[in-house]
C-alpha positions in Angstrom: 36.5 60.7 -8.8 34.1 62.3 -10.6 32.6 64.8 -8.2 31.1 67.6 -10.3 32.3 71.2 -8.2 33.8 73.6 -10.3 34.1 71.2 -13.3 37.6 73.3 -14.5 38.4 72.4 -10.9 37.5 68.9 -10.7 39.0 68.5 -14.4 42.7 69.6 -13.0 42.4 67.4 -9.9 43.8 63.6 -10.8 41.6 60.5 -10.5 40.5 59.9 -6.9 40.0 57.3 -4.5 39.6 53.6 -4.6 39.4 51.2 -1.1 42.1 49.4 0.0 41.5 45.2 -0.2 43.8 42.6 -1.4 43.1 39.8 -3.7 42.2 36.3 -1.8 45.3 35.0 -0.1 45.3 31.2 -1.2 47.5 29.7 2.0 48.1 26.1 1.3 45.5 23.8 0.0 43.1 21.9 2.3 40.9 19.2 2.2 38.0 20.0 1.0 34.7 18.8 -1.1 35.7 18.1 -4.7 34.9 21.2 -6.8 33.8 18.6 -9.8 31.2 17.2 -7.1 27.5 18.7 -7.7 26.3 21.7 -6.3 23.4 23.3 -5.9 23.0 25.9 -8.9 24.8 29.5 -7.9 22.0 30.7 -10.0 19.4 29.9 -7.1 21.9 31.4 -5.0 22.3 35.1 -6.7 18.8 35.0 -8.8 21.1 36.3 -12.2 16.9 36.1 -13.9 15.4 38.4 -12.0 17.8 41.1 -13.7 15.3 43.5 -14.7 14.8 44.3 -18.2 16.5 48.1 -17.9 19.3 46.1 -16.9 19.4 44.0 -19.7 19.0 46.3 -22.1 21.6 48.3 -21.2 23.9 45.2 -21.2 22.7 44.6 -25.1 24.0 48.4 -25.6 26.6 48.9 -24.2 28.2 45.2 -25.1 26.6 44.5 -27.9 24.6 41.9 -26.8 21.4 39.8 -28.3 18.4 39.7 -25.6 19.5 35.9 -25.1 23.4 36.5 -24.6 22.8 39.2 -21.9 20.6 36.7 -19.9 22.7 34.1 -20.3 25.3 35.7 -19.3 24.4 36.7 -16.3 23.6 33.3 -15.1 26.8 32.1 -16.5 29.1 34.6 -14.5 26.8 33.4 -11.5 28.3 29.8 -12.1 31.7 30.8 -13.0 32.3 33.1 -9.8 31.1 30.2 -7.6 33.3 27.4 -9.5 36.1 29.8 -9.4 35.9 30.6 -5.6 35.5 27.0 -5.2 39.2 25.9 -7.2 40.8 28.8 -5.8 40.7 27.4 -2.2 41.6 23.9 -3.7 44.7 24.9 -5.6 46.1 27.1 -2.9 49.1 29.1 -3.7 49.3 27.1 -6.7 46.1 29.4 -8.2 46.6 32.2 -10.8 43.9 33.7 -11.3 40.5 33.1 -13.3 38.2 34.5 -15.9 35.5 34.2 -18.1 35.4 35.0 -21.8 32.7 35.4 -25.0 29.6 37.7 -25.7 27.7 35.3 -23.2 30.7 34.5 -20.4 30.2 30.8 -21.2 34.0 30.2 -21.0 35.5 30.3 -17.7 39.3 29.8 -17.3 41.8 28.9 -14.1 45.0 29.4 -14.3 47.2 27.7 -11.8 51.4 26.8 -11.6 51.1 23.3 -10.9 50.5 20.9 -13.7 49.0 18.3 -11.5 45.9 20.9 -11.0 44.8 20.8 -14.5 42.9 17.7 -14.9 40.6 18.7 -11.5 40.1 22.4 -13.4 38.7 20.5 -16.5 37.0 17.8 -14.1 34.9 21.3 -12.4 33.8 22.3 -16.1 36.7 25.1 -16.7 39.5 25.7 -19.4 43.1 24.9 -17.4 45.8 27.5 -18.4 49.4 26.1 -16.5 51.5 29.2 -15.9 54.7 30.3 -14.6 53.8 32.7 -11.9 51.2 32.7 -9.0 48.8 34.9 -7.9 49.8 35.8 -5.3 53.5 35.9 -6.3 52.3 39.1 -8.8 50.5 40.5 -6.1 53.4 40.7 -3.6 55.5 42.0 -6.7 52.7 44.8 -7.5 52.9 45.8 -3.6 56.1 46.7 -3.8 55.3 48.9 -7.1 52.7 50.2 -5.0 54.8 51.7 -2.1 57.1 53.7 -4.5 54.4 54.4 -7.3 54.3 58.1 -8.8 51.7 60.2 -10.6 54.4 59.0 -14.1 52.9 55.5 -13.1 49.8 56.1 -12.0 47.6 51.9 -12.6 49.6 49.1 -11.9 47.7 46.2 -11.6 48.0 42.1 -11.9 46.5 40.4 -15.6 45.6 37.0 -15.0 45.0 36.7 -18.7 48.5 37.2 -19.5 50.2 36.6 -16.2 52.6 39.7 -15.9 52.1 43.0 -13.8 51.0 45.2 -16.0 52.3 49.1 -15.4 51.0 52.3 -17.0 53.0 55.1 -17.4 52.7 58.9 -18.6 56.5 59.3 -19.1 58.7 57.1 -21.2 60.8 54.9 -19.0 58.7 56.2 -15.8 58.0 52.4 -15.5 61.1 50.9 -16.0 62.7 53.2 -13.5 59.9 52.2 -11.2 61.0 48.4 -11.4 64.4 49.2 -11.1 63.8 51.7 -7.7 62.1 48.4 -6.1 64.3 45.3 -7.5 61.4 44.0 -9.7 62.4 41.7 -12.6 61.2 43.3 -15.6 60.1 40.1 -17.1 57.1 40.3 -14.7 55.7 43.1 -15.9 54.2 44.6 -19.2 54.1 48.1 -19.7 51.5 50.1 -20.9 51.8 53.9 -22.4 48.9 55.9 -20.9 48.5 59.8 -22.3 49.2 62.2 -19.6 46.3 64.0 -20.3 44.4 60.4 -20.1 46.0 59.0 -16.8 43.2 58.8 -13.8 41.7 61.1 -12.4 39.4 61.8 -9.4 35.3 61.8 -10.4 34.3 64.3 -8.1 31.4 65.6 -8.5 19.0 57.7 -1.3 18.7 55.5 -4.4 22.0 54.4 -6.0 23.2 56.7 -8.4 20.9 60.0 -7.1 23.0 63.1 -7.4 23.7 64.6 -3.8 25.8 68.0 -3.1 28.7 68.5 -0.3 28.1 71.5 1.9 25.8 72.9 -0.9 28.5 72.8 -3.6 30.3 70.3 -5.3 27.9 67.3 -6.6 28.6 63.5 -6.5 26.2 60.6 -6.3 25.0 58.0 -4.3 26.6 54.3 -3.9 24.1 52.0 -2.2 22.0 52.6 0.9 22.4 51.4 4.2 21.2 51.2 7.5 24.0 51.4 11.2 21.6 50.4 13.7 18.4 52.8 13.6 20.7 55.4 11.4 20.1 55.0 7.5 22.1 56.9 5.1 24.4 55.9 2.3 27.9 54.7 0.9 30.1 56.7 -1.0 33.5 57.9 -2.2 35.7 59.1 0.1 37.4 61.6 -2.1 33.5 63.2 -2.1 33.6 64.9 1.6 35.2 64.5 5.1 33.8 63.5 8.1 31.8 66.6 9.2 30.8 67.4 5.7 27.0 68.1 5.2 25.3 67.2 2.0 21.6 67.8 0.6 20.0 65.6 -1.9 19.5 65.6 -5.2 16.3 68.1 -4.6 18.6 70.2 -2.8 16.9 70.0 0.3 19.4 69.1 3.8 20.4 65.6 3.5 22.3 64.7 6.5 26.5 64.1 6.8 29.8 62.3 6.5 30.3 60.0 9.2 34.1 58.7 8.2 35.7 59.3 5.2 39.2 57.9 3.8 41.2 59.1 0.9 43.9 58.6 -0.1 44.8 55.1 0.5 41.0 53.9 -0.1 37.9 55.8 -0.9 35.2 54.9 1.1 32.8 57.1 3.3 29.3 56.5 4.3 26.7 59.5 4.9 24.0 59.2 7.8 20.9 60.7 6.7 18.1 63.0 9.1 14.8 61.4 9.3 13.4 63.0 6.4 15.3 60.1 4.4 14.9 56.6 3.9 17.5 53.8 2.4 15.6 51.9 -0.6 17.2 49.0 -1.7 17.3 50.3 -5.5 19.6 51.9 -8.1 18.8 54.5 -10.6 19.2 52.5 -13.6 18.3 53.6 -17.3 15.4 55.7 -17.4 15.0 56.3 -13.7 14.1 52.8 -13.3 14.8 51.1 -10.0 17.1 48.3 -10.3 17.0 46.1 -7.2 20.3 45.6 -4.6 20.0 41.6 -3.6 23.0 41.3 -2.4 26.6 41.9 -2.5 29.0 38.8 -3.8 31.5 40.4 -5.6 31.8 38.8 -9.6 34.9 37.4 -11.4 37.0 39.3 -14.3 35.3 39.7 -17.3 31.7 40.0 -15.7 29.4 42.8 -16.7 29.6 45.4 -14.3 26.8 48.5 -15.0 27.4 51.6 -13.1 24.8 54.8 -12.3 25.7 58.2 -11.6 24.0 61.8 -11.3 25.8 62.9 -14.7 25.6 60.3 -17.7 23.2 57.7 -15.9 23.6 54.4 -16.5 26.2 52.8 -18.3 27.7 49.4 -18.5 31.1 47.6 -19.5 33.0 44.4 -18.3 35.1 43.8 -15.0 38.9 44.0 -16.1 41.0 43.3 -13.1 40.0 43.3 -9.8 42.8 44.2 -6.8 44.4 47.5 -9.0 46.3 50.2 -7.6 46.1 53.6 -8.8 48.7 56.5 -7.8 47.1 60.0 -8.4 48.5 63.0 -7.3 46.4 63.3 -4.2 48.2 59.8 -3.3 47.7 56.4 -3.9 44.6 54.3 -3.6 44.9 50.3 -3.6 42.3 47.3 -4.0 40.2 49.4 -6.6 38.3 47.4 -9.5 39.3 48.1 -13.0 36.3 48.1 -16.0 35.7 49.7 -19.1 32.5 51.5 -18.0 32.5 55.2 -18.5 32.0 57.7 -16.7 32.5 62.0 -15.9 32.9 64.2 -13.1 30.1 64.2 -11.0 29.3 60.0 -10.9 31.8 59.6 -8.1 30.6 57.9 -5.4 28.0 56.3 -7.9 26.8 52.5 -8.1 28.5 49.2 -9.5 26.1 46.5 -9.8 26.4 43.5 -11.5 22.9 41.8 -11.9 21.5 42.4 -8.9 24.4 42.3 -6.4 26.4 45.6 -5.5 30.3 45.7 -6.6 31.5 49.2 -5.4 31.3 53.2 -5.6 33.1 54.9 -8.3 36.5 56.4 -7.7 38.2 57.4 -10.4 38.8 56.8 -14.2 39.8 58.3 -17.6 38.2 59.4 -20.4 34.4 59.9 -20.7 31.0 58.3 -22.1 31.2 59.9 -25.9 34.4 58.4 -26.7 34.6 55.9 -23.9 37.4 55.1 -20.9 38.5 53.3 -17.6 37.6 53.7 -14.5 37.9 52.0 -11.1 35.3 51.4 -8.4 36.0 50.4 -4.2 34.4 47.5 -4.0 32.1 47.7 -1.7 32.3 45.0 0.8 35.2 46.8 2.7 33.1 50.0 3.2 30.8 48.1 5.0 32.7 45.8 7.2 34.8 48.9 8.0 31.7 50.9 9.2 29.7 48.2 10.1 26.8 49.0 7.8 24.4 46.9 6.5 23.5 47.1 2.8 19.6 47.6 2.1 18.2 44.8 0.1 15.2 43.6 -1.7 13.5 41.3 0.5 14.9 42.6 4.0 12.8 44.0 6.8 11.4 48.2 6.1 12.8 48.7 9.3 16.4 49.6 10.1 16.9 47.8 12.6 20.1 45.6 13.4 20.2 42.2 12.1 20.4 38.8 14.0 22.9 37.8 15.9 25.1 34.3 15.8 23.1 31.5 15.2 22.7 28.7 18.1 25.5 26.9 18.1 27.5 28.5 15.4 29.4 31.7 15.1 28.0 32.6 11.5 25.8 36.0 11.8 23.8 37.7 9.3 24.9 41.3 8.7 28.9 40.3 8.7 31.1 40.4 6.1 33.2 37.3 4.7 35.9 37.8 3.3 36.9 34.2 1.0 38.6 32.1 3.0 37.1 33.4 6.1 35.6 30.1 8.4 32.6 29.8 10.6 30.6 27.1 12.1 26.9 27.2 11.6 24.5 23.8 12.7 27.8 21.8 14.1 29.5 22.1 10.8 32.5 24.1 9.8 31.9 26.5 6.4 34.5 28.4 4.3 33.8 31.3 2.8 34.1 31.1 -1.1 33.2 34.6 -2.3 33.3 37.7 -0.5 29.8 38.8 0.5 27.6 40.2 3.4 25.7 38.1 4.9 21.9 37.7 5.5 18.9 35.7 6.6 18.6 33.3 3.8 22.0 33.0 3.0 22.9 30.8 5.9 25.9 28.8 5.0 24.0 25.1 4.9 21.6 26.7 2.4 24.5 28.8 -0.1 27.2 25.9 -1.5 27.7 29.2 -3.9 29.3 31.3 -1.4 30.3 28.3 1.7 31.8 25.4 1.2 31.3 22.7 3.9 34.0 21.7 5.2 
């Protein structure tokens, strides 16, 4: 966490918080359409194009991008997140994970255990990479990590890439000990050397990424707007305030306060605001442009990811594993996002956006943005199923109103948030969900094959 108080302070205080959420669960496979069958472009679905041109010239930046890569690339990790959704509920507990690689994401890979998988991976357009362990297998390993974790090992985290559990530690042999404490075979995991002085730490410090102060003293910044009902305010970092806490804007004039707040264990919070603020569906991007919040489908590994905060701005990298615990010494935070976007004390609580649809706040991280680092975002989904706000959006109603119920006949409902995997009915059919998102008008499940599949 980045918050920016005393910045001596904030600098002694380890990484902060993250949001707890798990990887998808893939249960057994079911019958379902064929993932090689066509479907309506995930392009129409997310709008990658109308990525404004801040955006993608921050993406040329800080990836090294031509004008043509970074727009292509977009629309290919809008593809590649739908295709992946799509085999990962058809291979079941036979899936092991997915990716996308090269300056323009064109190459999207699924990995799975079960040899008789590949020739339907190929048949949906992706790379096929047969492995020895499952997804979920690595991710019942890490949660054992994860329950008797130290500050010594402070990121453990699953890598489809190379299908181990990767471990940092800050201590020769912290890690080894670690696996030996739970009963983990050590071929499973990789182990990483992290600089004490580099391990996470917190980034403490009503437009996404607009500075905002914590009972008129330590700074942090703004995730994404939202409305509860007639209420409109904001979500952020838990590790920024407590429930109770007041905050002022970035003007410094009274703001409103923290609702709920968790940290350790996740970091998520969400501010109400008074009435003399209102939720826009922006973020501060580069140059105090406003980058537009669509919607919220979280993106595969390897996506672009750009991030805005109220002390170095806007800054973009790639998504490096999603589903990462982090131990710091205030405790341990679990389902945070790892990426290679920068950032310093004061961002926490700031934007992740990837094209136009939200990822998460920022929690913690390492390093800064002159010589570069890690750091890890709670996605955002979780904050606002577990407050039951709605994100603001380009496109949705000025008013803050509560959205639509269930549908005739069918239990989807816009304003919910679908987890992949989850099911609903909607015009007599049955729908699964195949990325996590929250719904809304226009993304009813008949019209989004990106995010349902009919079933």
């Amino acid at each position: 966490m980045l918050k920016r108080h005393a910045r001596a302070a904030c600098t002694a205080l380890a990484a902060a918080g993250l949001l707890l959420a798990g990887t998808t669960a893939a249960g057994a496979a079911t019958p379902a359409a064929d993932p090689a069958a066509p479907q309506k472009s995930a392009t129409a679905t997310l709008r990658p194009g109308d990525a404004p041109a801040e955006l993608l010239a921050a993406l040329q930046r800080d990836l090294g991008l031509t004008p043509t890569q970074a727009e292509d690339r977009l629309a290919h990790e809008a593809e590649a997140g739908a295709t992946a959704a799509r085999l990962s509920a058809r291979l079941g507990t036979a899936f092991a994970g997915a990716w996308v690689d090269g300056a323009d994401s064109a190459t999207l890979t699924v990995a799975t255990t079960r040899a008789a998988d590949t020739a339907a991976i190929r048949a949906a357009g992706a790379q096929a990479r047969l492995v020895t362990r499952s997804l979920a297998d690595l991710d019942a390993a890490k949660a054992g990590l994860d329950r008797a974790a130290t500050a010594e090992t402070p990121v453990r985290y699953v890598d489809p890439r190379t299908n181990t559990l990767v471990v940092e530690e800050t201590r020769p042999g912290a890690a080894a000990a670690l696996l030996a404490a739970t009963g983990t075979d050590p071929a499973l995991a990789t182990v990483v050397r992290t600089a004490a002085e580099k391990a996470p730490r917190p980034l403490y410090d009503l437009r996404g990424g607009d500075a905002y102060y914590m009972n008129g003293q330590g700074r942090c910044s703004v995730g994404f707007p939202i409305t509860k009902g007639t209420t409109q305010g904001f979500a952020t970092a838990g590790h920024c305030g407590r429930a109770g806490t007041s905050t002022s804007g970035f003007n410094q004039v009274a703001q409103g306060s923290f609702q709920a707040s968790v940290f350790p264990g996740n970091d998520m919070a969400w501010v109400a605001a008074n009435t003399n603020w209102t939720a826009t569906p922006y973020v501060k991007g580069s140059g105090g442009a406003n980058v537009q919040v669509t919607g919220s489908v979280l993106q595969p590994v390897g996506s672009s990811v750009c991030r805005s905060g109220s002390t170095t701005g806007w800054h973009c990298g790639t998504v490096q594993q999603h589903n990462t615990s982090v131990t710091y010494p205030e405790g341990t935070i679990s389902g945070v996002t790892r990426t290679t976007v920068c950032a310093e004390p004061g961002d926490s609580g700031g934007s992740y956006i990837s094209g136009s649809q939200a990822q998460g706040v920022t929690s913690g991280g390492s390093g800064d943005c002159s010589s570069g680092g890690t750091t890890f975002f709670q996605p955002l989904n979780p904050i606002l199923s577990a407050y039951g706000l709605t994100l603001k959006v380009t496109g949705s109603d000025p008013g803050p109103g509560p959205g639509p119920g269930p549908q005739p006949g069918g239990t989807w409902k816009a304003g919910a948030v679908y987890a992949a995997g989850d099911t609903v009915t909607y015009g007599g059919a049955s729908y699964r969900c195949l990325q996590g998102h929250q719904a809304q008008t226009g993304w009813e499940p008949s019209a989004v094959p990106a995010l349902w599949q009919k079933l």
